[in-house]
N, C-alpha and C positions, 0 to 999 in steps of 0.2 A: 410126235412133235413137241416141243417145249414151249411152256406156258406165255411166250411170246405173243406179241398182237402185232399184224402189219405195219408197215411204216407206212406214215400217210405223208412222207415231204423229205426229202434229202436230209441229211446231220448235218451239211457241208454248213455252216453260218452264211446268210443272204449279204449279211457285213461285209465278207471278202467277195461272194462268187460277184457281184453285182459292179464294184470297182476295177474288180481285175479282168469282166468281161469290157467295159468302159474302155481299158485302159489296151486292153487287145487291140479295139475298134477302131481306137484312136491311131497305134500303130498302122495299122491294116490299111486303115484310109489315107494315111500319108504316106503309105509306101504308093499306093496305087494313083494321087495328086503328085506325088515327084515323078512318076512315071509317065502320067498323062501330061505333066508340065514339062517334058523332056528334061529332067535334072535325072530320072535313074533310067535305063536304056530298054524298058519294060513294056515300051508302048506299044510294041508292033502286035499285029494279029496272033501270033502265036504263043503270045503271055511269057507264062511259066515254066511250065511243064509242057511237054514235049507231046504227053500221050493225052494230056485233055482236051478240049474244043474249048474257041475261045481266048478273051484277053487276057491278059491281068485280073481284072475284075470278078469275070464268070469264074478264072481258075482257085480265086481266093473262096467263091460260092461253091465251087466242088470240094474244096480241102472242108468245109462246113455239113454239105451233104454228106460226102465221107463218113465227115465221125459219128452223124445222125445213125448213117445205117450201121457202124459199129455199135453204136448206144440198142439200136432196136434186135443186134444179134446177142447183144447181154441180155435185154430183157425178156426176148422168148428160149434162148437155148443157153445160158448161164451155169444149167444144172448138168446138161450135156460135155461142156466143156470141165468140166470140174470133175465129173466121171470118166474124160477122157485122158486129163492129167493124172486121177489115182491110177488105171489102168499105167499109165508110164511111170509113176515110181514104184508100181507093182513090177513092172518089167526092167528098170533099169536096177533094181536091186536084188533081179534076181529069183524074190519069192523069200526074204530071209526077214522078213516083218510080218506081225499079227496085226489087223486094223481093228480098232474099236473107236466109238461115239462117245467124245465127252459131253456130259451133261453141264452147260453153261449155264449161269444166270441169267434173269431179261436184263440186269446191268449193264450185262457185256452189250446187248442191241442196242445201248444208249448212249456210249461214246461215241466221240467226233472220231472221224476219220480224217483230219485232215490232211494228215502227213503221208498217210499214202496217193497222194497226188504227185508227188514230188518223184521216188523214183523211176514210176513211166518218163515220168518229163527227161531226166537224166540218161537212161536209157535209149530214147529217142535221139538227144541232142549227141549220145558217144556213138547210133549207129548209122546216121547221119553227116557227121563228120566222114565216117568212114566210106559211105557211099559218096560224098563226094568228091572223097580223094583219089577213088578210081577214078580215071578219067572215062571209063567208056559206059561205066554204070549212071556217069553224071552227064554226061552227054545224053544219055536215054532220058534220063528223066526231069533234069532241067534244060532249057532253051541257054548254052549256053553262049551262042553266036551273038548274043545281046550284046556281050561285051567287044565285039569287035568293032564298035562305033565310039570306043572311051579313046583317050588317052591313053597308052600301054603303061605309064610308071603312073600318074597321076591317081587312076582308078581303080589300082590294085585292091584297094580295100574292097572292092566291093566284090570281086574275083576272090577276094580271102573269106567272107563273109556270109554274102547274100546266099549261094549256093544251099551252103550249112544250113542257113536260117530256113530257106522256105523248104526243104525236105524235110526239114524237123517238122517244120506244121504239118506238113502231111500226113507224114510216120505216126503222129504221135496219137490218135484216134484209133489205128489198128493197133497201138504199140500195150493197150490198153487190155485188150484180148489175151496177153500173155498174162498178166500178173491178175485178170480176174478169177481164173480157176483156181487158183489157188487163195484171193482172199474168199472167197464161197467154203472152201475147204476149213479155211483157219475158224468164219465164224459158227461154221455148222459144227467145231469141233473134233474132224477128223484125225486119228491121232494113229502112229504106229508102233507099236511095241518090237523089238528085235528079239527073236526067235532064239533063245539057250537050250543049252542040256541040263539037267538037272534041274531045281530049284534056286534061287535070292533071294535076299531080303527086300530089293528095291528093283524097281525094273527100269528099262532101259527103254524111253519114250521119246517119243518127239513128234511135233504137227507136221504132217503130211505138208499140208499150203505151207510151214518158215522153212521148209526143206528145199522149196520150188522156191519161193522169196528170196531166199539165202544165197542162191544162185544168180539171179535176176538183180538180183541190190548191187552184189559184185559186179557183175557187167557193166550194171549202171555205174558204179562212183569212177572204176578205173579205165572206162569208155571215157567219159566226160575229164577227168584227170587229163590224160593225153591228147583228146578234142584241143581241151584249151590252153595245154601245155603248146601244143606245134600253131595255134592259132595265134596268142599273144608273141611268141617266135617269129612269125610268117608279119605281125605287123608294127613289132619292133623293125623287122630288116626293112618292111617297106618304107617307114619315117623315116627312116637312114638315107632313102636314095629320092623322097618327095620332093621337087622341085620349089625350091623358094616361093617362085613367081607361078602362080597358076591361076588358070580361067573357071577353074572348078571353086563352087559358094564351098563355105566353111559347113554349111549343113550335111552335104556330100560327104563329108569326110565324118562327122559328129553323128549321124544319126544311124549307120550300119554298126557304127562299133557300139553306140551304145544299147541296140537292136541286139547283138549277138550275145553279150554279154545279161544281158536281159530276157536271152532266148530259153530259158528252163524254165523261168517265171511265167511268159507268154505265154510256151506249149502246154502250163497246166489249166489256160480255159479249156481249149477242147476235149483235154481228158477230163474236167469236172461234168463236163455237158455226159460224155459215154459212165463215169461212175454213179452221174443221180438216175440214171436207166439203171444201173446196179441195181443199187439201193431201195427204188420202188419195187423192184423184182422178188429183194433177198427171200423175206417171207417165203412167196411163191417156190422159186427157185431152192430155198432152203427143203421144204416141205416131200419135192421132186426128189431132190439129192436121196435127201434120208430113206425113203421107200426105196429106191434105186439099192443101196447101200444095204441096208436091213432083207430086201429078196437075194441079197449074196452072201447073208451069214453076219454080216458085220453089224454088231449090235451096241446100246449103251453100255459104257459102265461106270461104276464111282471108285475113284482113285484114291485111297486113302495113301496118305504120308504118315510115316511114323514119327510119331511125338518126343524130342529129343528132350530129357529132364535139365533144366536147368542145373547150372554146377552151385546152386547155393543147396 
């Protein structure tokens, strides 16, 4: 293992996690006050979601438990998963890569990670969309008979909107599962060389976790791309046909769109809660990896670059 020491607290800054859980709660609780005040159609027994027990309330408390027990399967089996992604780009390519262990500096365990917060969220919000544009996959999994108590033109927004929104929050705890195995790979350094005849002078490398990332980043920007491509479509056409005069408050209308559009910022509390499981784990989880790794032959090595002479 590398001269690394445990991390004893998240990298995430307490600056952001602390306002932007605030600013969740905030949302969370007025969706579930419009609901309970009859302004969004959410009150009944059946909440949410279709397959939880429970109102509104309890079902916003399971999207929370949810992610908890994602956060507690990063931080006992993190190494597991990360072994069972190499296994898969062992087999989706074939067998035409050499693995080897780069040796990192403890630098590298000192940066922030912020930013990988952001594509699960993206990710979540483009597969999301998509399940709710089936209609029979969104009928499984949201209540969506709610809306048969609106006005059919006036409410649209919320039939354009709300769907999307709370499947995001759901998704986006397990959605977090996907892209750990591979950052565990990135920071343990896992890297794979492709397999030549003959000798080079340079070799042909790449990390195992930007190969899986690379793929997962994609999904995410051009999911989320079309998400909100056919969403701000879907409620341009509805302002077109909203009646002048309506019984519906102006908050009705203000607060799902500015919700939805806000919904990739949202989904990144719950995946901060499952990445600071990460993170207290890495260590640990790192330590796993490597023995795992090193009993199948795959060992350190130091990568020397060739020194290009300047032209003076």
């Amino acid at each position: 293992m590398s001269e690394d020491t445990p991390i004893s607290g998240p990298r995430i800054p307490w600056r952001f996690l602390i306002p932007l859980h605030a600013f969740v709660a905030l949302v969370l609780l007025i969706a579930v006050a419009f609901s309970f005040g009859e302004i969004f159609p959410f009150n009944t027994s059946l909440g949410l979601y279709r397959f939880l027990p429970g109102n509104i309330l309890f079902d916003l408390l399971w999207v929370y438990a949810i992610t908890a027990l994602a956060a507690v399967v990063v931080y006992k089996k993190g190494a597991t998963l990360s072994h069972w992604l190499l296994k898969l780009h062992q087999f989706a390519t074939r067998g035409s890569y050499k693995y080897h262990l780069q040796n990192l500096g403890p630098e590298r365990r000192k940066e922030p990670k912020l930013g990988r917060l952001l594509p699960p969220s993206l990710a979540a919000m483009g597969l999301a969309y998509t399940l709710s544009d089936a209609s029979s996959i969104a009928d499984f999994l949201f209540v969506t008979e709610s809306f048969d108590t609106l006005p059919p033109t006036s409410a649209q927004i919320l039939v354009i909107t709300m769907p999307v929104f709370f499947i995001l929050i759901l998704l986006t705890g397990v959605m977090v599962l996907l892209f750990l195995p591979a950052w565990l790979l990135e920071d343990e350094g896992v890297i794979c060389e492709r397999k030549i005849a003959g000798t080079r002078l340079t070799v042909d490398i790449e990390g195992v976790g930007n190969w899986h990332l690379s793929l997962l980043n994609g999904f995410a920007m051009i999911s989320t791309l079309i998400a909100y491509s056919v969403i701000i479509t879907d409620i341009v056409d509805w302002l077109q046909t909203v009646p002048s005069q309506t019984e519906l408050t102006i908050w009705f209308y203000l607060v799902p769109m500015v919700v939805i559009f806000l919904a990739p910022l949202i989904a990144i509390a719950p995946i901060s809660i499952v990445y600071i499981g990460y993170e207290l784990s890495m260590y640990r989880n790192q330590e796993e990896l490597e023995n795992r790794l090193e009993a199948e032959g795959i060992n350190h090595v130091i990568i020397e670059m060739p020194v290009v002479p300047d032209d003076d």
